[in-house]
C-alpha positions as CSV (number, residue, x, y, z in Angstrom):
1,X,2.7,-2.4,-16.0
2,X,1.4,-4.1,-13.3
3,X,4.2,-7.8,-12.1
4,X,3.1,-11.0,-11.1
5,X,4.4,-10.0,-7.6
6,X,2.0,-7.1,-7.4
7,X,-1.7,-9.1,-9.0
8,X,-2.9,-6.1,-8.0
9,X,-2.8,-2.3,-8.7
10,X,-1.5,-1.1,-5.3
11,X,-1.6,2.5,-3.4
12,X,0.9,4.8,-1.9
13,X,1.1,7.9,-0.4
14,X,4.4,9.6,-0.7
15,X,5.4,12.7,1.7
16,X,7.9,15.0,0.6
17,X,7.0,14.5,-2.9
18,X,7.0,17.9,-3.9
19,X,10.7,18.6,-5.4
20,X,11.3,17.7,-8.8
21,X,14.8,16.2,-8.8
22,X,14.1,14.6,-5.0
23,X,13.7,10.9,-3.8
24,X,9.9,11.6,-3.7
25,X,9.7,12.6,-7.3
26,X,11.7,9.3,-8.4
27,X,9.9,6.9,-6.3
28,X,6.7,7.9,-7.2
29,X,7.6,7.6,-11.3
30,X,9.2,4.4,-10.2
31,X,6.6,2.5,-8.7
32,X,3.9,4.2,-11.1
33,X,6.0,2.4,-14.3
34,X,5.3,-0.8,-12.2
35,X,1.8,-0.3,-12.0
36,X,0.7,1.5,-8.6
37,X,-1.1,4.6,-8.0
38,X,0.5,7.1,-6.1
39,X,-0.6,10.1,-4.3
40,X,2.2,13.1,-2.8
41,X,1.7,15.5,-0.3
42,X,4.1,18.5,0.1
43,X,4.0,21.7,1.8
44,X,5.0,23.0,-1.6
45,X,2.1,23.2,-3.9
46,X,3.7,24.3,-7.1
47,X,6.1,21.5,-7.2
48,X,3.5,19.2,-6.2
49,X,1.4,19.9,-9.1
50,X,4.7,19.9,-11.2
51,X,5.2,16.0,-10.2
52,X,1.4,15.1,-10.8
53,X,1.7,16.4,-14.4
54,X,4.8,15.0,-15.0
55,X,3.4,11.5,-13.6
56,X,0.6,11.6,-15.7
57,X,2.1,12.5,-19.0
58,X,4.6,9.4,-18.2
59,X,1.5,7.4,-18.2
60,X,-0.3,7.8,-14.1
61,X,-4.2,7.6,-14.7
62,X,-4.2,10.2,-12.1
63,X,-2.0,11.4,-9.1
64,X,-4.1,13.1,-5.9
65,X,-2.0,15.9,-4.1
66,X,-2.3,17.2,-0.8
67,X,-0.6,20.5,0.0
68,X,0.2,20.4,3.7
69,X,2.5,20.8,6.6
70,X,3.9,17.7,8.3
71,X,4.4,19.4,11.7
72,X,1.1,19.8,12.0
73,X,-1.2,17.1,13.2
74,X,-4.3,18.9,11.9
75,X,-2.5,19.3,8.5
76,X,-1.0,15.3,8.7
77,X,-4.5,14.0,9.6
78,X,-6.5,16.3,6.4
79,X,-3.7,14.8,3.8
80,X,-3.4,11.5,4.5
81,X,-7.4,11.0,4.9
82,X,-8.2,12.9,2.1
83,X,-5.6,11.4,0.2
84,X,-6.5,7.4,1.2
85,X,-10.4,8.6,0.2
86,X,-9.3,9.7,-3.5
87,X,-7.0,6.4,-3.6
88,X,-9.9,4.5,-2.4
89,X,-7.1,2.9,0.2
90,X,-3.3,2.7,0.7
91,X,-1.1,0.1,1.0
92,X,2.0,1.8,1.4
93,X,3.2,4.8,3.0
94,X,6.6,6.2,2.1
95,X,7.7,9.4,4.8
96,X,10.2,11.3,2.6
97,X,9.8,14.4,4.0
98,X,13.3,15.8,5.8
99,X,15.0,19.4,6.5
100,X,18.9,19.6,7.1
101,X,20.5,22.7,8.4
102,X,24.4,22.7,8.6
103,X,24.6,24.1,12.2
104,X,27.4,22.9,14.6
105,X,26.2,22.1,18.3
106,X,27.4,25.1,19.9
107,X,25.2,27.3,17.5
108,X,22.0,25.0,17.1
109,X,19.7,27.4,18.6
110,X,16.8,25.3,20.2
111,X,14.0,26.6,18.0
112,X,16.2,25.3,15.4
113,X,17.0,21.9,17.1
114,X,12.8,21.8,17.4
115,X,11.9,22.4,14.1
116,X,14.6,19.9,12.4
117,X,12.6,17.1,14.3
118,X,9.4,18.1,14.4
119,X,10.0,17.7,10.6
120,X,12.3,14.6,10.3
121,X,10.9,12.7,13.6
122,X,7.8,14.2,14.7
123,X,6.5,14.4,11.1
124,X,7.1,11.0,10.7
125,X,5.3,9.4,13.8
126,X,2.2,12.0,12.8
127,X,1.7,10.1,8.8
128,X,2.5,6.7,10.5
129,X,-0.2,7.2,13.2
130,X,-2.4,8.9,10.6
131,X,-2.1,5.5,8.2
132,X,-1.6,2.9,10.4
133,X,-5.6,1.9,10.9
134,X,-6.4,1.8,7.5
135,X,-3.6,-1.0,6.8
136,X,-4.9,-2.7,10.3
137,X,-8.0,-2.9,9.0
138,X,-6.7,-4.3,5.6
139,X,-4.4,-6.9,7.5
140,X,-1.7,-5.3,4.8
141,X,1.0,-2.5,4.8
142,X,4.2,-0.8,4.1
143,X,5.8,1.5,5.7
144,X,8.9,2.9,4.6
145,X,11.1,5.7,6.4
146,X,13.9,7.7,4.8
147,X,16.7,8.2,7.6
148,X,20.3,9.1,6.4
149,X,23.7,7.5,6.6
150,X,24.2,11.0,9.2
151,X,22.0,8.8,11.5
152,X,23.7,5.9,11.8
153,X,27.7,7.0,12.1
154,X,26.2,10.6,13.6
155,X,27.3,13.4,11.0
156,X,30.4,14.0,9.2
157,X,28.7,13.2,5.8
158,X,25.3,16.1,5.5
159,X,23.4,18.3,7.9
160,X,24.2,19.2,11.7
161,X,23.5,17.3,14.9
162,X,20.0,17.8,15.2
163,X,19.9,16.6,11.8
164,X,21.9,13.5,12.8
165,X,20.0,13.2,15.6
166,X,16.7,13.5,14.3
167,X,17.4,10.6,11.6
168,X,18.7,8.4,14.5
169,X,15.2,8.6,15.8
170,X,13.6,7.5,12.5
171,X,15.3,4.3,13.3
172,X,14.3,3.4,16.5
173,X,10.8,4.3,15.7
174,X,11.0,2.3,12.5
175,X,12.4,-1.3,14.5
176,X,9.5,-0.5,17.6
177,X,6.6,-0.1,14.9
178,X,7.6,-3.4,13.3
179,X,7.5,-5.1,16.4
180,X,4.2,-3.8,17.0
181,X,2.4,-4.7,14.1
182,X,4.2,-7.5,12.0
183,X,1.5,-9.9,13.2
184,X,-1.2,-7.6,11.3
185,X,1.2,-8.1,7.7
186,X,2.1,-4.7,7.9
187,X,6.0,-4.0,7.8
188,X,8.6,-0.9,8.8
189,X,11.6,-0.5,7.9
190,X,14.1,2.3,6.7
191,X,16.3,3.0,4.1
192,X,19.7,5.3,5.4
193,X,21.3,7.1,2.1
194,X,24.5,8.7,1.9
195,X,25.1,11.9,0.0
196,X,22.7,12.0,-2.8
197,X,22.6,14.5,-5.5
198,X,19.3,16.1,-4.6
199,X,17.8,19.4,-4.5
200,X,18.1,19.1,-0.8
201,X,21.6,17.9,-0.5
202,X,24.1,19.2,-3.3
203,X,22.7,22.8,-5.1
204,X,25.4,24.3,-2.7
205,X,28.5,21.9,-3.4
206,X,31.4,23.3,-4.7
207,X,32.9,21.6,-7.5
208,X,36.1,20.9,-4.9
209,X,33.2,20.0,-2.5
210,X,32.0,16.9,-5.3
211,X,35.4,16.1,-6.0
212,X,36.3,15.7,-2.0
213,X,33.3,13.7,-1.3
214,X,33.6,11.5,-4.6
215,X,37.0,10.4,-3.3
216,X,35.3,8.9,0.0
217,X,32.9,7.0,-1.8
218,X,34.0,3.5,-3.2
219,X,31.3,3.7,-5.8
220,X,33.3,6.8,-7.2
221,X,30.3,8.7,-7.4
222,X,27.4,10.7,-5.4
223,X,24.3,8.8,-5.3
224,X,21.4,9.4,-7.6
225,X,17.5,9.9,-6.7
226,X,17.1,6.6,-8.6
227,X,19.3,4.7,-6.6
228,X,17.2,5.2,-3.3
229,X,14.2,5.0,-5.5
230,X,14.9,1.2,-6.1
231,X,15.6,0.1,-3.3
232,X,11.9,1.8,-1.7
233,X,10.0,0.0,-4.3
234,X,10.9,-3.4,-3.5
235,X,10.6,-2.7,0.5
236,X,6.8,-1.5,-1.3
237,X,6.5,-4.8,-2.9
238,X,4.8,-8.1,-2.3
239,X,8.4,-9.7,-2.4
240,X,9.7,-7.8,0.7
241,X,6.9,-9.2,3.2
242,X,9.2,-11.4,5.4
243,X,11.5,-8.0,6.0
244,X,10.7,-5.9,8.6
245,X,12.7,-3.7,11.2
246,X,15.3,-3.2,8.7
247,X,17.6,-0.8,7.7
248,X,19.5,-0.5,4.2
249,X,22.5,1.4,3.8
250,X,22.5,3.0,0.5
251,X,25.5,4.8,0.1
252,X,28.1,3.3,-2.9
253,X,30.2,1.8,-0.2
254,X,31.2,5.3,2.3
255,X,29.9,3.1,5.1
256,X,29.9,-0.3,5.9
257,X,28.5,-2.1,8.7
C-alpha cells in the first residue's frame, strides 16, 4: 500500500532482476508491497518472466520486462527507454546487475578482467546515463548502486580482484554523480553487502565453507536478500532525500568502518 512518505505511486527500474532468490527479486517485491511499480531487465528472460509472475500474483498491477545485455549500450539504451515508456516515467533506478569470478591476479586473463567490469562498472555508468535525463527533466530521482564489502577492504570476503576492483569503481562513480546532480533532487549513493546467501554468491559453499564464514560475522549469520532489500527501499524513498554520496555497509558486523 502506498505510505504517507510516498503520496504517490512511484517507478523503478531494477537491473539484474532476473534471479529468483537475488537482491533484484527482493527489492522489487519489497518496494511493490509499499506501493511502487517496478519494472526488471535481465539478460535472462526466463527468470525475468519468473519474477513478473511472481510480482503480480503477490499483488503488482503489472511488471514491464526488458531482456537485455548491460554491456551493451545499444541493449542499455532499448531497456531502459522502453521500459520508462511502459512505466510512463521512473523515479528510481536500482543497478543490480554484477558478475564475480574467483580468479587470483596472476591468472585474471584480461578478457576476463574486461568483461567483470564492463558488467559491474561499465554497465552501471551505461543505465545511469541512460536514466539520468528523464529524472532531470522531472527535477526528481534515485539512483541506487549495489557495490560489495570486496570493494571497500579489496577481496578476502567473494570474487577476485577484478571483482574487487570493479566494485571499488561503483563507488567513486556513485560520490561524483551525486556531486553532479544533487542540485536537480536527484540522489546517488550505494549500498556495499557482505556475503549474502544468493544465487550469485553461495550455491557453491561448502557446508565447512558456511560454517567458516558464519564465524567472521558478528551477526552469526550470512546475509539474506531481504536484508539488502531494506535498506534499497528507503535510499528509494521520499525520507532518504537529504542523503546522497553515501555508502552503507551491510554486512552483520564483518566490517566496520
Amino acid at each position: 500500500m502506498t505510505t504517507a512518505t510516498d503520496p504517490a505511486p512511484r517507478r523503478a527500474i531494477l537491473t539484474g532482476s532476473g534471479s529468483p532468490r537475488g537482491i533484484g527479486a527482493a527489492t522489487a517485491a519489497l518496494l511493490v508491497r509499499r506501493g511502487w511499480q517496478v519494472a526488471l531487465t535481465d539478460l535472462h528472460e526466463a527468470g525475468l518472466r519468473a519474477n513478473a509472475e511472481r510480482l503480480v500474483a503477490e499483488g503488482a498491477l503489472t511488471v514491464p520486462i526488458s531482456v537485455g545485455d548491460i554491456r551493451s549500450e545499444a541493449d542499455v539504451n532499448r531497456c531502459i527507454s522502453t521500459l520508462t515508456s511502459e512505466l510512463g516515467g521512473v523515479e528510481a533506478l536500482v543497478n543490480i546487475a554484477g558478475i564475480s569470478r574467483p580468479t587470483r591476479v596472476l591468472d585474471t586473463t584480461l578478457a576476463e578482467w574486461e568483461e567483470v567490469f564492463a558488467v559491474n562498472s561499465t554497465g552501471t555508468f551505461l543505465t545511469t546515463k541512460a536514466t539520468l535525463p528523464t529524472m532531470i527533466e522531472a527535477g526528481y530521482g534515485r539512483i541506487v548502486n549495489v557495490s560489495s564489502v570486496s570493494g571497500i577492504r579489496g577481496g578476502g570476503v567473494f570474487g577476485g580482484t577484478h571483482y574487487s576492483a570493479s566494485k571499488a569503481a561503483v563507488l567513486g562513480f556513485t560520490r561524483a554523480v551525486a556531486r553532479e546532480w544533487a542540485h536537480r533532487g536527484i540522489t546517488c549513493n550505494a549500498v556495499a553487502p557482505g556475503l549474502v546467501d544468493t544465487d550469485l554468491a553461495t550455491p557453491h559453499m561448502t557446508n565447512q565453507q558456511r560454517i567458516d564464514q558464519i564465524a567472521t560475522i558478528p551477526a552469526g549469520r550470512l546475509g539474506e536478500a531481504r536484508d539488502v532489500a531494506g535498506v534499497i527501499a528507503f535510499l528509494c524513498s521520499e525520507d532518504s532525500g537529504y542523503v546522497t554520496g553515501e555508502v552503507i555497509d551491510i554486512n552483520g558486523g564483518s566490517h566496520i568502518d
